[in-house]
Structures are given as C-alpha cells and as structure tokens.
C-alpha positions as CSV (number, residue, x, y, z in Angstrom):
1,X,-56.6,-0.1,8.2
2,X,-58.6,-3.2,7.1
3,X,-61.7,-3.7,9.4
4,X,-60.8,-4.9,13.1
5,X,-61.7,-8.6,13.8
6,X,-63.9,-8.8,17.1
7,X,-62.8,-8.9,20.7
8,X,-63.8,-12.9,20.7
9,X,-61.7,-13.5,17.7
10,X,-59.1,-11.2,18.9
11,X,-58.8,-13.6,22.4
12,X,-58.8,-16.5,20.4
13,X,-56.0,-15.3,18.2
14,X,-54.1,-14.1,21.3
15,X,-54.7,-17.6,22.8
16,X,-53.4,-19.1,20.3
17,X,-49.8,-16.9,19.3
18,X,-49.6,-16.9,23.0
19,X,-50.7,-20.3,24.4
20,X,-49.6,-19.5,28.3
21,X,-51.5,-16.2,27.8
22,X,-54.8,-18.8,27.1
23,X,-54.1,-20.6,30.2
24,X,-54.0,-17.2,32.1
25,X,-57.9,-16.7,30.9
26,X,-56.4,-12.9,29.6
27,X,-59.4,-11.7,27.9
28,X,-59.3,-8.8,25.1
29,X,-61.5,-6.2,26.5
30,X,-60.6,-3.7,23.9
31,X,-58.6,-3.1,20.9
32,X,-58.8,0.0,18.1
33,X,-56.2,2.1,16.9
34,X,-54.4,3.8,19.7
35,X,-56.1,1.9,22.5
36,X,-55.7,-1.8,24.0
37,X,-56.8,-3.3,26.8
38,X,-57.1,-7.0,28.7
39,X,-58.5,-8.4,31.6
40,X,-57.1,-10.7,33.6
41,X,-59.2,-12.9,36.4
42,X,-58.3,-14.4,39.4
43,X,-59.0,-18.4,38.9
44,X,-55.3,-19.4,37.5
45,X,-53.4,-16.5,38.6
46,X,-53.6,-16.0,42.7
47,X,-50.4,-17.0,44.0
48,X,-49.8,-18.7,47.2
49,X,-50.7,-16.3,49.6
50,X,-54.0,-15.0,47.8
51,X,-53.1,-12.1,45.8
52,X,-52.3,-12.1,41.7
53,X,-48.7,-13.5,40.9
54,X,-46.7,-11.2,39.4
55,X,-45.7,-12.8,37.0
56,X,-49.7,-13.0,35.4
57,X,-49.2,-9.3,36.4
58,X,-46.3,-8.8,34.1
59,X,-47.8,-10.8,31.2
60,X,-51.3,-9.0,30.6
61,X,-49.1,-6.0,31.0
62,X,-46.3,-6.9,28.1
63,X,-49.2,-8.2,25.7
64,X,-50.7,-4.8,25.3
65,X,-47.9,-4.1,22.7
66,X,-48.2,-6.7,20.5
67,X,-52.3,-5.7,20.5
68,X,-51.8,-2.0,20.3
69,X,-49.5,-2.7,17.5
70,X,-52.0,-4.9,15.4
71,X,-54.6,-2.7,15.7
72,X,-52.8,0.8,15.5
73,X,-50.1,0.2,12.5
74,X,-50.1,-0.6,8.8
75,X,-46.4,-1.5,7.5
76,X,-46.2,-5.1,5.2
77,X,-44.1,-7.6,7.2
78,X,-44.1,-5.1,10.8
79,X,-43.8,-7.3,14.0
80,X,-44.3,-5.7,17.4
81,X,-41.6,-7.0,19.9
82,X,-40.9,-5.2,23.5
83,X,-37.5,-4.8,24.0
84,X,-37.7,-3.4,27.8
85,X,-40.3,-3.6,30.5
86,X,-40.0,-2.2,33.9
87,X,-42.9,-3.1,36.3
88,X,-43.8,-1.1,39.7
89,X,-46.0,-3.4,41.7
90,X,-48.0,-1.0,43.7
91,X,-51.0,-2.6,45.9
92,X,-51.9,-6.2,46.1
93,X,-54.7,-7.5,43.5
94,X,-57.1,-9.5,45.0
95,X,-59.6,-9.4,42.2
96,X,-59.7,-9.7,38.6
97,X,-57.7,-6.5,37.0
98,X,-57.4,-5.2,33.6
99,X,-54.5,-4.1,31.9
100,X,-54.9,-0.5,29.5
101,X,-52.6,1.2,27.5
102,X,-52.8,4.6,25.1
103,X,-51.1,5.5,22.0
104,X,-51.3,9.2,20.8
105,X,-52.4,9.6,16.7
106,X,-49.4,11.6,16.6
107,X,-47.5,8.7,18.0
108,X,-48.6,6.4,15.4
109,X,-48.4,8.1,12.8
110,X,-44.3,8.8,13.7
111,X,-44.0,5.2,14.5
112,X,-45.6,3.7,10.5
113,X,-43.0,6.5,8.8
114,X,-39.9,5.4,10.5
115,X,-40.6,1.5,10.8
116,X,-41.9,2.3,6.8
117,X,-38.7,3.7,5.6
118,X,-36.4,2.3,7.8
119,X,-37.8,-1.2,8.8
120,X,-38.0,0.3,12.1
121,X,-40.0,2.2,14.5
122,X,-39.3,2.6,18.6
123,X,-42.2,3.6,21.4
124,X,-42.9,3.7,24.4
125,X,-46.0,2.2,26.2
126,X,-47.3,3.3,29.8
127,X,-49.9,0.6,30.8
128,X,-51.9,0.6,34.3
129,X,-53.1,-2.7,35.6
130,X,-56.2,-1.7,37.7
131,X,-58.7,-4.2,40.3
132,X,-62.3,-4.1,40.0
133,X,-62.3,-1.6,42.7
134,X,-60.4,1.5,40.3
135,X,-57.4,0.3,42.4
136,X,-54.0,0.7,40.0
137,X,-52.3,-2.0,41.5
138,X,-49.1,-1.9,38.9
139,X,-47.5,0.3,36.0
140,X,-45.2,-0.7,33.4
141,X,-43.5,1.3,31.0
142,X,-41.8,-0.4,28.0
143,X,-39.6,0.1,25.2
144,X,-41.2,-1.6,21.9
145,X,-40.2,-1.9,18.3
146,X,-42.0,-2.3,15.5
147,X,-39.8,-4.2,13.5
148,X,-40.1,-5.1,9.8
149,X,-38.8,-8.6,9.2
C-alpha cells in the first residue's frame, strides 16, 4: 500500500469529493487498513428540535466506505460505491458523535482478489455512530462494492 496521506489531508480530500460532507464539518478521525472513522459535531447538523438530523447521521455513516476502501484496498481503477444502507436510529445525539467501522484482514484480502480478477468485490460494513458520552446512538449496515471502472 503506498504510504497513507494524514488525517488533515485526508478531510481536505473528503471535503472536497464530497462538498456537502465539508459543510457538515465531518472530520477524519482515523483511517488505516481495515479501520475508518469520522466525527461529526453539532454546529450545522442539530435539527429543529435540538438533537442531530438524521440525515448528517446517515452521511458520516455512508462515508466510512468510501474511506475504509481507500485506505484498505489496492486494485488499479477500484471505486468504492455503497449499494444498500439500512440505518437503526437508536438514542437521540445531542453532542458531537463519531462514526467507526472495521474491516477484518481476511475480509480484505477476499475483497482485492475478486474485485482483481473480476472487476468486482461485494462487503459488508457495520458502523456505530456513538456521542461523546460512549452512547451508540445509530448503526448502519451496508452493502458496498468495490467496483473496477
């Protein structure tokens, strides 16, 4: 794997493929092979009654599998794209949460072959969105691609 850019540059670049996701203030807290995670604050995102939108709670959610992928996979021309997400909103968020996701070496290493000699490679992603107070306050699991274009 060529060597990881940092987690400023990282935000930057995800700020600028992603231009709402800059306007959220989503922050890369982490990203290496097999791990991602992003923080998301309050500011732009509380909704009407005082609690996180959902939709914000969606978003840092989804992005985790284009920055897993990024960091975690190796294949010329490989795009990952989510092709289902399910959310469970569980508890309100009324403070900034972060967004983490896992990806076994196993996993990885399954997903490269088949998206290297097929163009493409399925996976699944569990993320937990979790308040400043260890508080999972939603879970997504979605059905991503790595897709070679």
């Amino acid at each position: 794997m060529p060597e990881q850019p940092s987690l400023t540059e990282l935000t930057a670049g995800v700020h600028a493929l992603v231009p709402i996701l800059g306007a959220m203030g989503i922050e890369v807290v982490e990203s290496v092979p097999g791990r991602a995670a992003a923080l998301l604050p309050t500011g732009p995102n509380v909704n009407h009654f005082g609690v996180s939108y959902a939709g914000s709670l969606f978003s840092v959610a989804e992005m985790l599998g284009g920055l897993l992928g990024s960091s975690s996979f190796d294949v010329p021309g490989a795009v990952p794209i989510v092709k289902r997400l399910e959310i469970d909103f569980l508890k309100p968020a009324t403070t900034a949460v972060t967004a983490r996701t896992t990806l076994s070496e196993d996993e990885i290493a399954r997903v490269q072959r088949e998206a290297t000699e097929t163009g493409r490679g399925v996976f699944e992603l569990v993320t937990e969105v979790v308040d400043q107070n260890g508080v999972v306050v939603a879970r997504t699991r979605g059905d991503y691609q790595l897709r070679v274009f």
